[in-house]
N, C-alpha and C positions, 0 to 999 in steps of 0.2 A: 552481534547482529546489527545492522543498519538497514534502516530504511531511506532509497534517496526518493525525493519529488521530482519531476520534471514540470516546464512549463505552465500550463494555467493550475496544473494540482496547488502550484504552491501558493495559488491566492488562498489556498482554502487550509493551508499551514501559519500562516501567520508571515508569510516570506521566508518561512526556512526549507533548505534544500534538502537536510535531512534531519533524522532524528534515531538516536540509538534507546533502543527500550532499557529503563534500568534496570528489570527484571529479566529471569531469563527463563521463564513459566510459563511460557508462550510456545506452545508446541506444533499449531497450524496457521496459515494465512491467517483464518477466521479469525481466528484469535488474538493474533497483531493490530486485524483492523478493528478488533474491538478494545482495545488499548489505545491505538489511534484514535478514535472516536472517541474516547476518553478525555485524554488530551487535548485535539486540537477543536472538542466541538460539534454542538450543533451543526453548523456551516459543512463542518468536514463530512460531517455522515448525512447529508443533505446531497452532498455533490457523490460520494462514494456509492449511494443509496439510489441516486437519480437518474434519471433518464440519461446522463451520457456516461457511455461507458467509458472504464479504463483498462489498462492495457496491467497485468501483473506480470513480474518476473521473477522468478529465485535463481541466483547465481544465472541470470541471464537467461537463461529458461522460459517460453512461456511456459503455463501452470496448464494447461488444457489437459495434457496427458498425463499429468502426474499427481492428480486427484482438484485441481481445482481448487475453490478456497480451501481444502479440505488437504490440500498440499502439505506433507510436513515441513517446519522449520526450526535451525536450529541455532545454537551461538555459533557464530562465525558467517552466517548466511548474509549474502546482500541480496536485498528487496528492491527493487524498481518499481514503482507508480507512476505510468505515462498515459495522458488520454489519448483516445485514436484522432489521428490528425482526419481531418474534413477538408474535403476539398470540391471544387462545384463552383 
């Protein structure tokens, strides 16, 4: 599995565009972002946590309909993390 960043996510990665989990124990969204949070930090679960949302994806998918963080995932899955673009 992999997770990619998009855009301003990856101030709060360290400037990396993605990251593969080296475990494979991770069985929902929730779960990833809480390994994510592990990893990249306070910062990271600051912005993930905060008042602006982001946009999740599995295999391009949004997540809405297919349980939300609560989404399974598995090895092979690509993860997308993009925040909603603002405009105004």
């Amino acid at each position: 599995m992999t997770v990619h960043f998009y855009s301003k996510v990856k101030g709060y990665t360290n400037g990396e565009a993605s990251y593969s989990p080296a475990s494979t124990i991770t069985s929902t969204l929730r779960e990833l972002l809480d390994e994510l949070i592990l990893h990249y930090g306070k910062s990271f679960e600051t912005f993930i946590n905060g008042t602006e949302t982001c946009l999740f994806l599995v295999n391009s998918k949004g997540i809405k309909l297919s349980g939300g963080l609560d989404t399974p995932i598995k090895p092979g899955d690509k993860i997308e993390i993009l925040p909603f673009v603002e405009a105004g």
